[in-house]
C-alpha positions as CSV (number, residue, x, y, z in Angstrom):
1,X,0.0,0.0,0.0
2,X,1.3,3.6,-0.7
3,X,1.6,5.8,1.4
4,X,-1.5,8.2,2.6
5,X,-1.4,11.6,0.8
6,X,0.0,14.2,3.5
7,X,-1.1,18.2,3.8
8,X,1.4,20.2,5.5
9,X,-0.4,23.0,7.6
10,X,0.8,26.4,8.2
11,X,-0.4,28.6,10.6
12,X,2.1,32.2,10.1
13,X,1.9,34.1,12.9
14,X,3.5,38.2,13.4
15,X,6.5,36.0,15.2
16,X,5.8,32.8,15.3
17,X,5.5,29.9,12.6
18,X,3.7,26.7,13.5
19,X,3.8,24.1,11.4
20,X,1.9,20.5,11.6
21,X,2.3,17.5,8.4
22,X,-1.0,15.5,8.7
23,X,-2.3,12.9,7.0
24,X,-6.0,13.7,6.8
25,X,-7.7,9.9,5.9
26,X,-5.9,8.7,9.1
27,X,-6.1,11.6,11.4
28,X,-3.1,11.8,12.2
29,X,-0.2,14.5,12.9
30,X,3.1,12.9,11.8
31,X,4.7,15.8,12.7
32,X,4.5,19.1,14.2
33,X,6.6,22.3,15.4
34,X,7.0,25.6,16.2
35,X,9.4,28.5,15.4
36,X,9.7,31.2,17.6
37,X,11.1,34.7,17.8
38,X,10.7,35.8,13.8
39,X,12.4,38.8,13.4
40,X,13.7,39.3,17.2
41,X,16.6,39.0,18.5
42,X,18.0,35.5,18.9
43,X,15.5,34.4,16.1
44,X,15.3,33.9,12.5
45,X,15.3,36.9,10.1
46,X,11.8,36.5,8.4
47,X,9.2,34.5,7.6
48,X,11.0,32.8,4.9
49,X,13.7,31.6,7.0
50,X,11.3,30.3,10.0
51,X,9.4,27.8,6.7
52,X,12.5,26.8,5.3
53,X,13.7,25.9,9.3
54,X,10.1,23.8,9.2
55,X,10.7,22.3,6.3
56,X,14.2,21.0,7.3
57,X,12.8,19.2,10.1
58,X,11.0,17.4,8.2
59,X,12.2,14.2,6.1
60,X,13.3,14.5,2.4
61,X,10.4,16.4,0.8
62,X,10.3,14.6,-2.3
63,X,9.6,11.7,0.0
64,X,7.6,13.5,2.7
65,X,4.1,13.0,0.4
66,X,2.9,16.1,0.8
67,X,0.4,16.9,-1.6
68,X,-0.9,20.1,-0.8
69,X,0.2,23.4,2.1
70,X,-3.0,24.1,4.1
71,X,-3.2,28.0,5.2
72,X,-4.9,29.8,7.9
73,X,-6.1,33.1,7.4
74,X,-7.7,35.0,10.4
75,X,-10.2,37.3,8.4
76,X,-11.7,36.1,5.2
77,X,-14.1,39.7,4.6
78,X,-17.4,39.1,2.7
79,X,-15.7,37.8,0.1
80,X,-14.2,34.1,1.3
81,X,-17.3,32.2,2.6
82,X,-14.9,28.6,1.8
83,X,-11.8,27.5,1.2
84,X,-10.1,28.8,-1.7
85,X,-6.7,27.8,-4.2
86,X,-4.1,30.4,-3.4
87,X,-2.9,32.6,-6.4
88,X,-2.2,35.8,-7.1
89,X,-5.8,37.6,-7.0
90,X,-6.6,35.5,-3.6
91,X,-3.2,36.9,-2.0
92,X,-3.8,40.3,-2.9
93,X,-7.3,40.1,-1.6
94,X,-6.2,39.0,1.8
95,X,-4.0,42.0,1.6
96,X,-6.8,43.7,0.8
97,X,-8.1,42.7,4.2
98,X,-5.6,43.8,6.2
99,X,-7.4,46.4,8.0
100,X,-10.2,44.5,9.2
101,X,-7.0,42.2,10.6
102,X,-4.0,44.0,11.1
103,X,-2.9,41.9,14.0
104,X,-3.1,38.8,12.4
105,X,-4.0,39.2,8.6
106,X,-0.2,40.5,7.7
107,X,1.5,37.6,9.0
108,X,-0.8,34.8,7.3
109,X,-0.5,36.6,3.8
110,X,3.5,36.4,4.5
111,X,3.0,32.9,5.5
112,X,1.3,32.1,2.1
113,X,4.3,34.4,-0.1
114,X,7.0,32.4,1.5
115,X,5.1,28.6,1.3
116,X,4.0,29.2,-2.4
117,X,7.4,30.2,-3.5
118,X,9.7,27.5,-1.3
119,X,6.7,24.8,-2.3
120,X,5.8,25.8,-6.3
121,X,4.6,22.5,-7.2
122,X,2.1,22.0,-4.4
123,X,-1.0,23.3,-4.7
124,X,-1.7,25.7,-1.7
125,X,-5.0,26.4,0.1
126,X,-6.1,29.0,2.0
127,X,-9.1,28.3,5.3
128,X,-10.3,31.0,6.9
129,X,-11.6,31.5,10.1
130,X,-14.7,33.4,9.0
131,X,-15.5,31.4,6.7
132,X,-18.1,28.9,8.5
133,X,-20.2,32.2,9.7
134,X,-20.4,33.7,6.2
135,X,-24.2,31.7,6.9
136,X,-25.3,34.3,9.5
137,X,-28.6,35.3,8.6
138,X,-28.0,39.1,8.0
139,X,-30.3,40.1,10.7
140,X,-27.4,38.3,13.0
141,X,-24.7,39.5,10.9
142,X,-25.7,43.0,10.5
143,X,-24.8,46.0,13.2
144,X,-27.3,48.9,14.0
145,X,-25.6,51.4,12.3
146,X,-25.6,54.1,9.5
147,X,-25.8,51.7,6.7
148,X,-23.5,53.4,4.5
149,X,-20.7,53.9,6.7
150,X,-21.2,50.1,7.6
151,X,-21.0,49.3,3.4
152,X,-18.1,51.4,2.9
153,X,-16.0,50.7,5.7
154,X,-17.1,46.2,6.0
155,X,-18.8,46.9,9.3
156,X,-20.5,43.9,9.9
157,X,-20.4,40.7,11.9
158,X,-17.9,38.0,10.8
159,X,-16.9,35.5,13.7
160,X,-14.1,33.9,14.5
161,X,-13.0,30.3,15.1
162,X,-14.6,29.0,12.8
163,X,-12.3,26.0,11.7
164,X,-13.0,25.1,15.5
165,X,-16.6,25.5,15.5
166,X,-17.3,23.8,12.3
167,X,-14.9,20.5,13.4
168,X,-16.6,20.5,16.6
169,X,-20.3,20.5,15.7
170,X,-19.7,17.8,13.2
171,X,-17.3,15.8,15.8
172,X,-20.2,16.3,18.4
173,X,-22.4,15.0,16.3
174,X,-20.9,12.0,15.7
175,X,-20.3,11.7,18.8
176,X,-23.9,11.2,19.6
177,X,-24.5,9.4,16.8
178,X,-27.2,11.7,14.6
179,X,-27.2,13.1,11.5
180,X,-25.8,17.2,12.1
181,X,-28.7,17.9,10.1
182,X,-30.7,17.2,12.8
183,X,-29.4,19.2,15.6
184,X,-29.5,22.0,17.6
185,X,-26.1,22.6,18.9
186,X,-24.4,25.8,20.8
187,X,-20.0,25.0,20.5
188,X,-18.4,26.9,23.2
189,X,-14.8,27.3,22.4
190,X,-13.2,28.7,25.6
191,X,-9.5,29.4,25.5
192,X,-7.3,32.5,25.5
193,X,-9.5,33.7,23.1
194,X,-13.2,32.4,23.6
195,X,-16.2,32.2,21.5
196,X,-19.7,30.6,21.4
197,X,-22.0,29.7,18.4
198,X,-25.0,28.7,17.6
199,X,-25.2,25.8,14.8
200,X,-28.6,24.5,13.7
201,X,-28.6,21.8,11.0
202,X,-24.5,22.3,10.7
203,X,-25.2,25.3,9.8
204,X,-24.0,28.5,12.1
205,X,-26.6,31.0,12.9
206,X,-24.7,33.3,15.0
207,X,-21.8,33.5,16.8
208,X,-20.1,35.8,19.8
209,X,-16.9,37.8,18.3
210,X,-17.8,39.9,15.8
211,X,-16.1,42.7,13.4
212,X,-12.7,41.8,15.3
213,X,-12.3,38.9,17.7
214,X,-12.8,41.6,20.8
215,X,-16.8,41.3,21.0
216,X,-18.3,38.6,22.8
217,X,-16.9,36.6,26.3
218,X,-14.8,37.9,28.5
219,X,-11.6,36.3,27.6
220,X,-8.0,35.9,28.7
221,X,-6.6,39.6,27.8
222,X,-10.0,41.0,25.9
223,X,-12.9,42.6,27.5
224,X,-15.1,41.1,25.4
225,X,-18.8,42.9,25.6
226,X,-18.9,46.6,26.6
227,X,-21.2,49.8,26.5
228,X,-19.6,51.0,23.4
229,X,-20.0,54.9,25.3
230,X,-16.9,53.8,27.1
231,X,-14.8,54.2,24.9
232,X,-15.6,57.9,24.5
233,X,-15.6,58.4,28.0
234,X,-11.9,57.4,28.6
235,X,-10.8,59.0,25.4
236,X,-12.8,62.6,26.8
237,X,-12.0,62.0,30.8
238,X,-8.7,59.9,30.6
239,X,-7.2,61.5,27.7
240,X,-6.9,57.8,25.9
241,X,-6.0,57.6,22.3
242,X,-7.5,55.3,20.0
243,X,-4.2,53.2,20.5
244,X,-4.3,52.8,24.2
245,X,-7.8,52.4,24.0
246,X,-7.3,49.1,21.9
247,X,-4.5,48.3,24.4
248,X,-7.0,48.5,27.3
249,X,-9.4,46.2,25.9
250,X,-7.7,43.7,23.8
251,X,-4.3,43.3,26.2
252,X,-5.1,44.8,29.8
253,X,-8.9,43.4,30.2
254,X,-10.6,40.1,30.6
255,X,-9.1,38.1,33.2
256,X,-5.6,39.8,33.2
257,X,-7.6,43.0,33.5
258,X,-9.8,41.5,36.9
259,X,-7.3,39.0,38.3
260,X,-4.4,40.1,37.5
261,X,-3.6,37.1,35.2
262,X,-5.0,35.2,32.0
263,X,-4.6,31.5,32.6
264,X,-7.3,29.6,34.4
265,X,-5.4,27.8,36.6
266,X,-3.8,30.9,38.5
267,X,-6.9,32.2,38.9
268,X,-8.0,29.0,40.8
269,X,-5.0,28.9,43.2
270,X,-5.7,32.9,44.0
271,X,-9.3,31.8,44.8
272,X,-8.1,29.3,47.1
273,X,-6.0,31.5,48.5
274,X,-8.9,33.8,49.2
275,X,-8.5,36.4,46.7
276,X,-12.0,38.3,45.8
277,X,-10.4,40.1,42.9
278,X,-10.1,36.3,41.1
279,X,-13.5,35.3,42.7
280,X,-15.0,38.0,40.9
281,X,-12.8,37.8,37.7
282,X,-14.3,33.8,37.7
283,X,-17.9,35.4,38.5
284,X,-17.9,37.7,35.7
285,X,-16.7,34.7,33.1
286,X,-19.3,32.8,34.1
287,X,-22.1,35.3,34.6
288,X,-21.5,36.5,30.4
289,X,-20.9,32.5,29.1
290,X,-24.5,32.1,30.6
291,X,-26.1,34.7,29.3
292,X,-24.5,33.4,25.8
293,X,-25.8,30.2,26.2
294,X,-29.6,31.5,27.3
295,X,-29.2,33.8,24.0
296,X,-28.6,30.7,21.8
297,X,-31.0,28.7,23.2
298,X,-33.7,31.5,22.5
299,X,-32.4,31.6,19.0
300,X,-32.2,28.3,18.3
301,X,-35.4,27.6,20.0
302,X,-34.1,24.9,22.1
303,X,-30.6,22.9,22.0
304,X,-30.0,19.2,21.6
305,X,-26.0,19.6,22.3
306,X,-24.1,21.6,23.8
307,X,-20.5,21.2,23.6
308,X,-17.5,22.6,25.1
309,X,-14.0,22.9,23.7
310,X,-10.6,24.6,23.7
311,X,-7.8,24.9,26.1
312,X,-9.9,26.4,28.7
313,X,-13.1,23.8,27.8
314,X,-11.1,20.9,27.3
315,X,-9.4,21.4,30.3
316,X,-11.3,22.9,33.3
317,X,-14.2,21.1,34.9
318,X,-15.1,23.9,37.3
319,X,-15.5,26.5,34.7
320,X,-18.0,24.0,32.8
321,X,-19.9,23.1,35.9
322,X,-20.2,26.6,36.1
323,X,-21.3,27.6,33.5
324,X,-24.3,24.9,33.8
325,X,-25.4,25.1,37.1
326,X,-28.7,25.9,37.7
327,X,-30.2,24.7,34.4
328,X,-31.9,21.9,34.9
329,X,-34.9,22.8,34.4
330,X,-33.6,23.4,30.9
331,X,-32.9,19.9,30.6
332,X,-29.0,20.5,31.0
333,X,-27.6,18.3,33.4
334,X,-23.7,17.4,34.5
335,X,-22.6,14.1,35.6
336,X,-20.1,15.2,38.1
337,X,-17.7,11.8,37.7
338,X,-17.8,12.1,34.0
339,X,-17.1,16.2,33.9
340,X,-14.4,15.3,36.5
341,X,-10.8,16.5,35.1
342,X,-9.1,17.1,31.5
343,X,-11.0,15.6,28.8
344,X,-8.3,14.5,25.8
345,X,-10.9,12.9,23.9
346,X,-14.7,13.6,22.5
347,X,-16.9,12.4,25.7
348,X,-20.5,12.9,26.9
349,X,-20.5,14.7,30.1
350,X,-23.8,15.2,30.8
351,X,-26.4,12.9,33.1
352,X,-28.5,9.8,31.5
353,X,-32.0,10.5,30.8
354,X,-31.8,14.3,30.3
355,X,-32.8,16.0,27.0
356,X,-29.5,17.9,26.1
357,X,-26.8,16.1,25.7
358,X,-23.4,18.1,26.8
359,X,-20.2,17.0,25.7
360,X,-16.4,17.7,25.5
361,X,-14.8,17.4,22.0
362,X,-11.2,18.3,22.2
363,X,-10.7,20.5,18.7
364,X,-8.4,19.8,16.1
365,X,-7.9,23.0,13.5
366,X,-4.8,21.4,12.0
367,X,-6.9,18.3,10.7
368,X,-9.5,20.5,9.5
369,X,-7.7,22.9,7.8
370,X,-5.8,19.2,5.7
371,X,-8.9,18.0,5.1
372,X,-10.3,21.0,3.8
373,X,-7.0,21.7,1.7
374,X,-7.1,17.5,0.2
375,X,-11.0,18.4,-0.8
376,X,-9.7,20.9,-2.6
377,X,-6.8,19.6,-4.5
């Protein structure tokens, strides 16, 4: 037997450069890495450099199999509702798109520039993380404002995660054996950077982040969800520029900005050491996940799974319990011995006998994004 066709999967980021070779019809990574510090001191010089270090790690290429480069792009715009073949009108449109992404959109277009010309006889494809909520009905999608400047300017919502959302609610569904056609499902990807959607038929139908990955839960660094009118109050009463505005909420706010830190597990050991700033940092989480998941269950119009995933889903049992506590008479009940700990593989956690199902689905973008690209190719 030969061997299975392999997509190598880029993810370029402003100074880092993972990389992962996958082999999509066996789900599995064969192998993965990292390379840090692009363009800092101690690092490589560019982006060029950091994929030509990834691709020396790897064996021979002409024996490697790959047989297409899988790329992620952060913000698709109206335009990129699937995955697309990387050539020269697709790059400059993502260049294009840089202001609706200049965090992150600058870094995956160099990602793409450097793959296409170190791999030139591979064809290359580009997955976007907007692109599963480019179904949004516009009513979701669209933001009360003067419709011109929103047309002019690409004010609308877009989403984010959506390689994660998508893998998950089809994952999930499998999991419980129906058809995602028939099912109600909210995903809640909770990590750093957090998100919730609701998915009817495999089909999103709205999501939490919106214009920019800032709206929504409160997150690691982000503020997620705030009175808009504050950012004109600091700017007139603090003197804040635009740039220390964006700071404020996308670096100094969400848990760092309560608790003094982003990762779950300090804020549980300044809990148990009795701090209230982390008590009420872990309040306010919870308190704006809930109100997400009420939302999706009035737009959905009831839920058949709800399913948790991420660093921070995956991994934190007290955060999950927390978010569901109190619902039963939703029909949303934990099983504490099966929420119990890290989850590293799709599990129901919920109760027997209980209408919604609740489950944890470890994500898996890199697999996604290959099996995208080998549709494609």
């Amino acid at each position: 037997m030969g061997k299975s066709p392999r997509v190598l999967v880029v993810n370029s980021g402003s100074s880092s450069l993972k990389y992962q070779l996958v082999e999509p019809e066996t789900a599995t990574a064969v192998t993965s890495g990292l390379v840090e510090r692009i363009g800092e001191p101690g690092g490589v010089a560019d982006h060029g450099e950091a994929l030509r270090e990834a691709l020396d790690a790897l064996e021979p290429l002409d024996e490697a199999g790959i047989v297409a480069v899988g790329h992620r792009v952060v913000h698709g715009g109206p335009d990129f509702g699937a995955p697309v073949l990387a050539d020269d009108e697709v790059v400059a449109k993502i260049h294009a798109l840089i202001p609706l992404a200049p965090l992150h959109n600058p870094a995956n277009v160099r990602g793409i520039e450097v793959a296409r010309e170190l791999l030139p006889d591979v064809p290359h494809v580009v997955v976007f993380d907007t692109a599963f909520f480019h179904t949004l009905p516009e009513a979701a999608a669209t933001y009360a404002i003067d419709t011109e400047v929103a047309q002019e300017h690409g004010v609308r919502r877009y989403g984010f995660h959506g390689t994660s959302h998508q893998f998950v609610a089809h994952a999930a569904a499998e999991l419980v054996g129906r058809p995602v056609e028939e099912l109600n499902q909210i995903v809640c990807h909770l990590g750093n950077g957090a998100s919730v959607s609701a998915v009817r038929g495999g089909v999103a139908v709205e999501t939490s982040m919106g214009l920019t990955p800032l709206e929504g839960l409160v997150m690691g660094t982000r503020s997620g969800d705030i009175d808009a009118g504050i950012v004109f109050h600091l700017a007139r009463t603090a003197g804040m520029s635009i740039d220390e505005l964006d700071v404020l909420l996308n670096r100094r706010s969400g848990l760092k900005g309560l608790a003094g830190v982003n990762d779950f597990r300090e804020v549980h050991r300044l809990i148990a050491e009795g701090s209230q700033a982390a008590q009420l940092a872990l309040d306010v989480y919870l308190h704006r996940l809930r109100k997400y998941l009420g939302a999706y269950l009035a737009v959905l119009g009831g839920v058949d799974v709800i399913t948790f995933t991420a660093g921070v889903g995956e991994n934190d049992d007290a955060v999950r319990a927390g978010a569901l506590a109190g619902l039963e008479r939703l029909g949303i009940v934990l099983d504490p011995e099966r929420n119990a700990g890290r989850v590293k593989e799709p599990t129901i956690i919920s109760a027997d006998g209980y209408p919604v199902t609740v489950a944890v689905v470890p994500t898996n973008e890199e697999l996604a994004i290959a099996r995208q690209a080998l549709a494609l190719t």
